[in-house]
C-alpha positions, 0 to 999 in steps of 0.5 A: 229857063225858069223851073215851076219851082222857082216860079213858085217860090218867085210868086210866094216872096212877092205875096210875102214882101206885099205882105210885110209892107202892107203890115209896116203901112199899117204900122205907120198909119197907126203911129202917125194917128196916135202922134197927132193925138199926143201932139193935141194933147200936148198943146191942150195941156200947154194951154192949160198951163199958160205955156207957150205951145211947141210948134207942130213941127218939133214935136213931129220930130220927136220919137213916139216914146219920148212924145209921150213922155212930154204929155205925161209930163205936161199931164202931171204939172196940170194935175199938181197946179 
């Protein structure tokens, strides 16, 4: 037989964890906004540029930071042409 104690508690860890994966969906959401923006940017920048366009799918796979590093790259090229 369950104690109120550990029912409790029981209750208090499943609002945590509710808690905590509603933060990390959150989380996800807003990186995968912020992907598909650098995504348009890239391609907008090839375009510029005349360069063939990276297809969505391994830009996709690539990690946010490194994402980033290729609009910032491709940013620079456009502003030194």
């Amino acid at each position: 037989m369950l104690k109120q104690s550990d029912i409790e508690r029981e209750r208090y860890e499943a609002r945590l964890k509710a808690e905590r994966d509603r933060g990390s969906s959150l989380l996800a959401a807003e990186q995968r906004g912020e992907q598909r923006t650098l995504i348009r940017y890239v391609h907008l920048f090839q375009d510029m540029l005349k360069c063939p366009r990276t297809a969505p799918e391994t830009l996709l796979a690539l990690p946010l930071a490194e994402l980033q590093a290729l609009a910032d790259q491709l940013e620079a090229e456009l502003r030194r042409t």
